[in-house]
N, C-alpha and C positions, 0 to 999 in steps of 0.2 A: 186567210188572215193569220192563223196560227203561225202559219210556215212563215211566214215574214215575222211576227215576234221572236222562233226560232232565231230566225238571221239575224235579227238586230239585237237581240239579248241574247249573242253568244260568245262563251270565254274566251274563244281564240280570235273573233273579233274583237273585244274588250284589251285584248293584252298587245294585241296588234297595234291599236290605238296607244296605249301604254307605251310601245318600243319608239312607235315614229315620234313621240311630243317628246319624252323624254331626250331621246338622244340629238332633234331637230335643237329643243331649246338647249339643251348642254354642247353641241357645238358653236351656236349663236355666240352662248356667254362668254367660249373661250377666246370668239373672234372678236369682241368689244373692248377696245384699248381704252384705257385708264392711264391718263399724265404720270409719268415716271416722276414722281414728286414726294419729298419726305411727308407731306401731310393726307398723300392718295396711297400711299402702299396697305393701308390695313384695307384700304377701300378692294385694293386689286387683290387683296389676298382673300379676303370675303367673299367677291367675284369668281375667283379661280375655285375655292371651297364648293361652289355652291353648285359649279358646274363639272366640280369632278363630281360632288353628290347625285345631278342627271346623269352622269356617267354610268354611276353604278347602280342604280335604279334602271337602266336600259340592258346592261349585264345581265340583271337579274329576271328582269321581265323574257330579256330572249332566253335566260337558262329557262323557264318556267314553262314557255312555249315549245320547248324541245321533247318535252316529256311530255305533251298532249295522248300520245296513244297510251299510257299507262291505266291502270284499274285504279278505281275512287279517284280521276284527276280532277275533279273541282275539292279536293280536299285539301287533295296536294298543293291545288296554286292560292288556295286560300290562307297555307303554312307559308309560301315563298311568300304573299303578299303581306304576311304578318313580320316576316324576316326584310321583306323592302320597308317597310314603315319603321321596325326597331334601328338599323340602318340611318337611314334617312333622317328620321327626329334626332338621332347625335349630331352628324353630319350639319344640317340646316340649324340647330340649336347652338352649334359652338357659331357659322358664320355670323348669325344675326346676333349672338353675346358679344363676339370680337366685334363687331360693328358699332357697340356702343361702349366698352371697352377693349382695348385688345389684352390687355395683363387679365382677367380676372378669369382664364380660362387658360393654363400654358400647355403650350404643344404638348407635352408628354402626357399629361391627364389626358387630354384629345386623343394624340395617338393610343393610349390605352385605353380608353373607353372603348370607340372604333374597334382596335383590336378584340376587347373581350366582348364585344357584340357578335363580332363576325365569328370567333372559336364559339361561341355558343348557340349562332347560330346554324352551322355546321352538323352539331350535336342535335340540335333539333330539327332540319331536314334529317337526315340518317333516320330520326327514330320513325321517320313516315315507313317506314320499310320493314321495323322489329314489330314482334307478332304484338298483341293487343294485351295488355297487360301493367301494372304497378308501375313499371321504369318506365313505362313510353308515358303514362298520366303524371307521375313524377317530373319528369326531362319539359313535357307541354306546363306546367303549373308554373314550376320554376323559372324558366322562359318569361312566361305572362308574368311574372313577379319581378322580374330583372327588367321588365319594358316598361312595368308601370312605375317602379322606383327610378328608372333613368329619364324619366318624361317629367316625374314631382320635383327632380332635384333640379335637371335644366330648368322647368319654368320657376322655381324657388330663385336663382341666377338671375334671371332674366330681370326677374319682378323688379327686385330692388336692386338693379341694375340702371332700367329704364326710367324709374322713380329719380334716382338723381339725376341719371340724363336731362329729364324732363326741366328739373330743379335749376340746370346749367343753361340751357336754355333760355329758361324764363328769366333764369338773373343777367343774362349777359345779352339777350337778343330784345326788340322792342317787343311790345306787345303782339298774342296771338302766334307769333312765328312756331312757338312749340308745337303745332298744330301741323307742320311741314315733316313731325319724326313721329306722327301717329301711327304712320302707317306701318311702321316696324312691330307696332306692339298690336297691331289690328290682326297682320300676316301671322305674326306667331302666333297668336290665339286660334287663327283660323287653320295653322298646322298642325299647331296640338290636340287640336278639335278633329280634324282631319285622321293624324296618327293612333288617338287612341279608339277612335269611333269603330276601326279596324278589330277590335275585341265585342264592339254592340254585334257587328255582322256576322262576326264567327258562330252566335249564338244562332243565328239563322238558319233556316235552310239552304245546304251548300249554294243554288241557286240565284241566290239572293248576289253573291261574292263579285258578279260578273260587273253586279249594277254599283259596287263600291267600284273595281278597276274604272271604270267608267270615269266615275268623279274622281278617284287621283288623278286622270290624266286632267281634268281641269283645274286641279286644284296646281299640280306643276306649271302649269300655264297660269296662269292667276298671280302664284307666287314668283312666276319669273317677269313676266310684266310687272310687278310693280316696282323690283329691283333694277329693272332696267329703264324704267323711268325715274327711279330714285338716282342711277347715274349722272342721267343728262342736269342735274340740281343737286350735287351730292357736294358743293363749297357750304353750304352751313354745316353740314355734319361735320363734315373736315375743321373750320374754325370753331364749331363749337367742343369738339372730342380729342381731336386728333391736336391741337394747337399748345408743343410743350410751354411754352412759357405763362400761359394760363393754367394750364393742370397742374404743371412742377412748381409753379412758384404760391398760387394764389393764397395757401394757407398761410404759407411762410410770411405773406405780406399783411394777412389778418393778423396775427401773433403780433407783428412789429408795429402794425396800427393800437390794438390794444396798449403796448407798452410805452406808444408815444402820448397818450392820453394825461394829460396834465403837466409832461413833460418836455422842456425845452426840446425844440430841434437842434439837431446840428446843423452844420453848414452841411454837411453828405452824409445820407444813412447808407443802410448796410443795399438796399436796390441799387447804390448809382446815380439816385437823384439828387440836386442838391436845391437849395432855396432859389437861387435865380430862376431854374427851369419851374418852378411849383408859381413862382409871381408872375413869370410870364403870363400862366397858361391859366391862374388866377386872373389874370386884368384880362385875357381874349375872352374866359367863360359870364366873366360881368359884362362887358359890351355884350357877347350873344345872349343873356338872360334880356338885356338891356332892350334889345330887339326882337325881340319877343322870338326870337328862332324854334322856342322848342313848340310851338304852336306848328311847325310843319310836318304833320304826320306821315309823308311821305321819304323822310328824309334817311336814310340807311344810319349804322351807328358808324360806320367807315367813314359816310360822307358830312357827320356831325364833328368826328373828329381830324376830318380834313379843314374844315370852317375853323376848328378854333386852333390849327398850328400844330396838334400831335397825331399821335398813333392811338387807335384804336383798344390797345391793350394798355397805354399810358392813360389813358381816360378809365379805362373798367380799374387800375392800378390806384388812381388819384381816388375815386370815388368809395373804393375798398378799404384805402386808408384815412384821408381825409376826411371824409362826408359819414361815414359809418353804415356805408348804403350802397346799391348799386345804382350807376349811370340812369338805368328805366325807372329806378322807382322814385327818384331824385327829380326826374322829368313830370313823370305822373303827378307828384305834386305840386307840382307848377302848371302843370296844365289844368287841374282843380279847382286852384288857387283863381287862375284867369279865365275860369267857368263858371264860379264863384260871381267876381265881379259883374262879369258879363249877364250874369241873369236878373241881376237886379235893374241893370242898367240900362240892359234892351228885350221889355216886357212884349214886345210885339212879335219878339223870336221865338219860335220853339224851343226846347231845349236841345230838340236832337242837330238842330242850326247851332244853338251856343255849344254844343259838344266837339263836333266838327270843326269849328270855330278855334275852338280853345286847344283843338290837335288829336281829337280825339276820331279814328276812322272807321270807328264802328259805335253804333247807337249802345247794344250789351254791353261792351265792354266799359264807357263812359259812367252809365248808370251804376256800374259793378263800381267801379272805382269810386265814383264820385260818395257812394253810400260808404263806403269802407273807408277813407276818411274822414267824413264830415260825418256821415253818421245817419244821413235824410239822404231822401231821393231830392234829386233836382228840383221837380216838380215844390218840395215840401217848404225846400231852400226857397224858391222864389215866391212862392206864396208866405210865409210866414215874414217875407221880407230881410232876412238872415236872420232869422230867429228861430230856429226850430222846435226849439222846446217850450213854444206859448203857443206852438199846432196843438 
């Protein structure tokens, strides 16, 4: 029995496993084509990022395995695995940041972080070799100091990063969709958790190092499946991040909303529009209120602004400047409104029927809404008979 824990709890098994996932899943990545398209390129460069990052994670596992006949090698591959994690967490930190922006990390920063990881990584393999002493405790301390500071400042990025992300999503997509770019901010939690955990195990007995190799290699496979399923679904990201005329313009259009506030229009403002196009799409949006359209919770925001005659971005544009609101939250209250009525009207329905009803595709999210406008739960609405405050 022993002998068989031997075999299975052994380094050069452990690292073996290491070599084949990494470099199995970093050549997968590079062979996964991504549309040569202006709004997929951050997509494919992300991609390409993540699988030169298995790339060199495979490098460095087979360096680590080279050296198995040396004296104290569970120390030594405990150092290489300290320098694949410092590595790695750059590497996968700038992908998944350029993923939700690409500016707010520029190549040169990237290539020199990268850079001074790897020269100071360098430095601290080498000192595996200087006798024991001030400079080798020094050069390790330092080290652990520059992995833990480059690990606070990516996730610092990331945070409020993902935070607007989140923000753009919610204002621009229907309800719940944000819930489609959780898992960016799931995975890097679960790397960072991963990269620094690498300092819990150092403190361990060398032994122990075999059973962390182990779980990186599931952790690269974890984290490569989900990015390759974030592929095959990767158009909302694109419309929501990647789409210039919504990021370039949108402020620009708040600004000239505020300044049209009490002020004549022209015949043309400074977007391009001018009053015909705004009546048109005014007289299509009252017939579809007309007809109750926003009651179809199935309806994409593409194919709401295919029904009323525009584009998609001229709808989140109208509503940005005109309405002082976004397109969803503009809907939301109208579908409240006709939740509202419905519950007084038809006492023999549930509410989660009038919820559904009124366009609402989920029981939480109706309840959620319906309280944060009006102020009562459904339930309170219909029973007080729209009177809430004689509940």
């Amino acid at each position: 029995m022993s002998g068989l824990l031997e075999v299975v709890f052994n380094i050069e098994l452990a690292l073996i496993i290491d070599i084949i996932t990494a470099f199995i899943l970093g050549f997968l990545l590079f062979l996964i084509k991504v549309p040569n398209t202006e709004y997929s390129r951050k997509i494919a460069k992300t991609k390409n990022t993540i699988a030169a990052c298995y790339m060199v994670c495979f490098g460095l596992f087979y360096v680590c395995i080279k050296f198995t006949g040396i004296e104290n090698y569970e120390v030594f591959s405990s150092m290489m695995l300290l320098v694949v994690t410092a590595i790695s967490s750059a590497i996968l930190s700038f992908s998944l940041i350029n993923l939700l922006d690409e500016n707010a990390l520029e190549n040169d920063k990237f290539y020199l972080n990268v850079g001074l990881v790897i020269a100071l990584s360098v430095v601290f393999m080498r000192s595996f070799w200087w006798d024991p002493g001030w400079k080798r405790m020094l050069v390790h301390v330092a080290y652990i100091v520059f992995f833990v500071l480059q690990c606070f400042g990516h996730i610092m990025v990331f945070r409020r990063l993902y935070k607007e992300s989140r923000l753009k999503v919610e204002q621009y997509y229907d309800e719940d969709e944000d819930q489609k770019i959780r898992w960016i901010h799931f995975c890097y939690t679960i790397m960072m958790l991963t990269q620094m955990f690498i300092l819990v195990y150092r403190l361990f007995p060398t032994g122990f190092m075999k059973v962390y190799n182990v779980w990186y290699s599931i952790f690269l496979l974890y984290f490569a499946a989900n990015f390759i399923s974030f592929l095959g679904s990767h158009k909302l990201m694109l419309d929501a991040f990647a789409y210039k005329a919504l990021s370039g313009q949108e402020l620009k259009m708040i600004g000239l909303a505020r300044k049209k506030k009490g002020v004549r229009k022209s015949d043309e403002d400074h977007t391009g529009i001018n009053d015909a196009e705004i009546k048109k799409f005014e007289r299509a949006l009252e017939k579809w209120v007309k007809e109750k359209k926003y009651s179809e919770y199935d309806r994409s925001r593409e194919e709401v602004a295919k029904e009323l005659g525009t584009t998609r971005e001229f709808l989140h544009m109208y509503f940005t400047m005109y309405k002082g609101m976004d397109f969803k939250t503009w809907r939301t209250e109208l579908r409240v409104e006709e939740s509202k009525r419905l519950l007084l009207e038809n006492k023999e329905l549930s509410t989660n029927v009038i919820g559904e009803i009124a366009g609402f595709s989920d029981r939480s999210n109706f309840h959620r809404q319906f309280v944060k406008i009006v102020g009562c739960t459904p339930k309170q609405w219909r029973e007080s008979n729209g009177n809430p405050e004689k509940v």
